[in-house]
N, C-alpha and C positions, 0 to 999 in steps of 0.2 A: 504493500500500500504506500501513495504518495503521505509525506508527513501532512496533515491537517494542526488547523490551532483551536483547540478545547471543541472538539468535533462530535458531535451528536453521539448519542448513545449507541446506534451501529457498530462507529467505528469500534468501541469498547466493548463491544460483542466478540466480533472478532479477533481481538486482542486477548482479551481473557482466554478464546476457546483455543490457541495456541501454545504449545511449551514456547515458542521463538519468535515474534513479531519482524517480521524482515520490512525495513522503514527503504522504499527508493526514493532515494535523496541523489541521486548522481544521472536519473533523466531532466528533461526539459521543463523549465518552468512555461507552464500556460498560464496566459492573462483569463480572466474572467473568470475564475476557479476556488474552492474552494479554501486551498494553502492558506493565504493570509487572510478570512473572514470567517466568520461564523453568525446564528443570529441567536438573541438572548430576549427574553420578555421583558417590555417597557410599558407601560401605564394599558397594559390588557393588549398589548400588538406586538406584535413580529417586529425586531427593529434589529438591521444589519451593521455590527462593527466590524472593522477592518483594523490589520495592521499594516500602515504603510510601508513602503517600499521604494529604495533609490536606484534609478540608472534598473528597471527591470527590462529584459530584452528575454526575446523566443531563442536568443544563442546560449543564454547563460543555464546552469542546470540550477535545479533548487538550490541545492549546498552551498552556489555562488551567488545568490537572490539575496542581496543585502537589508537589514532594516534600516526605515530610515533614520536619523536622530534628531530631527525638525520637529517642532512642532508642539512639544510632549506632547505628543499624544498617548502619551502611557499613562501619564498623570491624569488626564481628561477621559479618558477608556474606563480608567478604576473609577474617577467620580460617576460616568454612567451606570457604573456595575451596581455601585453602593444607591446610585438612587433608584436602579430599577429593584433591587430584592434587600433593603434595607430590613424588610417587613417580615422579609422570609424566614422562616425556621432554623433554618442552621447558616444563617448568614454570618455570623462569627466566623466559624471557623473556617468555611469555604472561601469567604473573603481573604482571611489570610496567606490562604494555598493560590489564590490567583495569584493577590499581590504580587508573593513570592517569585510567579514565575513574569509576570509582569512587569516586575521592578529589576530584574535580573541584569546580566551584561551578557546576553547572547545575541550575537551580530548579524547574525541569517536568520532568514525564516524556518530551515531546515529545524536547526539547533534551538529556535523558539520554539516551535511545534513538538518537537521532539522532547520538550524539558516541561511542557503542560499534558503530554502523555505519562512523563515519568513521574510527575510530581502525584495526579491523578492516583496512579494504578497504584504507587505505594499510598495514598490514602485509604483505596478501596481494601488493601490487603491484596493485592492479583500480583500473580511473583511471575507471570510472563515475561522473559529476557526481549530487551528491545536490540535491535541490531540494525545498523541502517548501512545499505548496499554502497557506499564511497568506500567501505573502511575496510571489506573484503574481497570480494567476490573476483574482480576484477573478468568482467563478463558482458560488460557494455554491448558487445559487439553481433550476441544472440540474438535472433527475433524474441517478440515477446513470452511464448510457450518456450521457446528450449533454452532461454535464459533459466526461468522459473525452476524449469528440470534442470538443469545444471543445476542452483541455487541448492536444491532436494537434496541434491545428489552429496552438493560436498557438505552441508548438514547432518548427513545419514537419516533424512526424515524419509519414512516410507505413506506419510500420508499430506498431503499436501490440504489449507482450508482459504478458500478464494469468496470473494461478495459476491452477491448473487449475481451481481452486471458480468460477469465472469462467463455465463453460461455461453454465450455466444462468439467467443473466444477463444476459449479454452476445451479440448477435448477427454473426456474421460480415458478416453481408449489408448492416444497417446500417453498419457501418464500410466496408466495400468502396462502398458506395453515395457515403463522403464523402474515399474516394480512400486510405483508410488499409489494410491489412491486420493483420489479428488472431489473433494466436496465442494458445495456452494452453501454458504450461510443465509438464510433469511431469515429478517426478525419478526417478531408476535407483536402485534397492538401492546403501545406500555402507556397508562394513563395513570394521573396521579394531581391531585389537587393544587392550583395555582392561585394561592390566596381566594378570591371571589369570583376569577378570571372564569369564563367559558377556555374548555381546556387546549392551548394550540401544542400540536405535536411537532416532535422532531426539532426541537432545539437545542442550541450548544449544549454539551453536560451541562456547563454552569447551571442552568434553568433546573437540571436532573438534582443534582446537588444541595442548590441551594435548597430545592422544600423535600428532600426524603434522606434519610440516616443512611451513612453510608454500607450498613445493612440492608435496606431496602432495595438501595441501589444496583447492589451487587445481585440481589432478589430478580430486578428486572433486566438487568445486562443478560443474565442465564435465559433471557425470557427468547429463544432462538431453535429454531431447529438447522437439522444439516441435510441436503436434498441431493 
């Protein structure tokens, strides 16, 4: 998976259902995506933050996709966080876990995304190892499926777990053919009370977090089957 930043409960579906999270960080950044944005609830609506970004070009790969330092907007990101879920349940201490990855010194979006996964999963308790594809593999040069299988192969994983956008892709047969097996993940309806809000789905964890215990949380991430 490309790194996302504080990315919907899918992504953490995913994550959890692997012993090894492989993060591609050394393909191409695409503009319009979901890398540096996500969206979080503000006064009962869908409302999209972003993290900017300097000199972003379709030459650079994620890992080179710098942040930018203009603006703070790290400091104005947290004041929206704080005024859209001040109210919320476990706003204490989720608040701090943002800050934390927020207030940080990582210079790419790669290594920002990457360190709001990490910070997350040791919240949650999830001991899934993260790994992001610049730092091993050395593999670039695969199509997209026999990269993957290569990636299997020098892991020693005999089972491979892909998003369900995967299907159309990625072949079973191919992978069964190199000893692996291949799943797709889809997730279950997760609903869960939003102050007085009528309930909107599918936003950042932060929204997951802030109103249910990180016991709950973990309750609904499991909430997946494998097809």
């Amino acid at each position: 998976m490309q790194p996302y930043v504080f990315p919907y409960i899918g992504y953490f579906q995913l994550l959890k259902a692997v012993d090894k999270f492989i993060v591609y960080d050394d393909v191409t950044f695409i503009k319009g995506g979901w890398i540096n944005r996500n969206r979080i609830l503000l006064n009962g609506q869908p409302f999209l933050f972003t993290v900017p970004l300097t000199n972003v070009s379709s030459n650079n790969l994620i890992g080179e996709t710098l942040i930018s330092n203009k603006g703070q907007w790290n400091i104005k990101l947290l004041k929206t966080i704080e005024q859209a879920y001040k109210k919320a349940p476990h706003f204490e201490g989720v608040y701090h876990l943002i800050k934390k990855v927020i207030s940080g010194e990582e210079t790419t979006i790669s290594t920002f995304a990457v360190k709001s996964l990490t910070e997350i999963k040791e919240y949650l308790g999830i001991k899934t190892i993260i790994q992001p594809t610049s730092k091993v593999y050395n593999n670039k040069h695969f199509d997209a499926e026999s990269r993957l299988i290569d990636i299997c192969k020098k892991e020693n994983a005999d089972h491979y777990i892909n998003p369900k956008g995967g299907t159309e892709l990625y072949s079973k047969q191919n992978f069964e053919a190199q000893g692996i097996r291949l799943n797709f993940i889809q997730s279950k309806p997760v609903e869960y009370k939003q102050l007085n809000n009528a309930f909107v789905p599918w936003l950042s964890i932060i929204d997951v977090l802030m109103f249910n215990s990180p016991e709950q949380t973990v309750h609904f991430i499991n909430q997946y089957e494998l097809v």
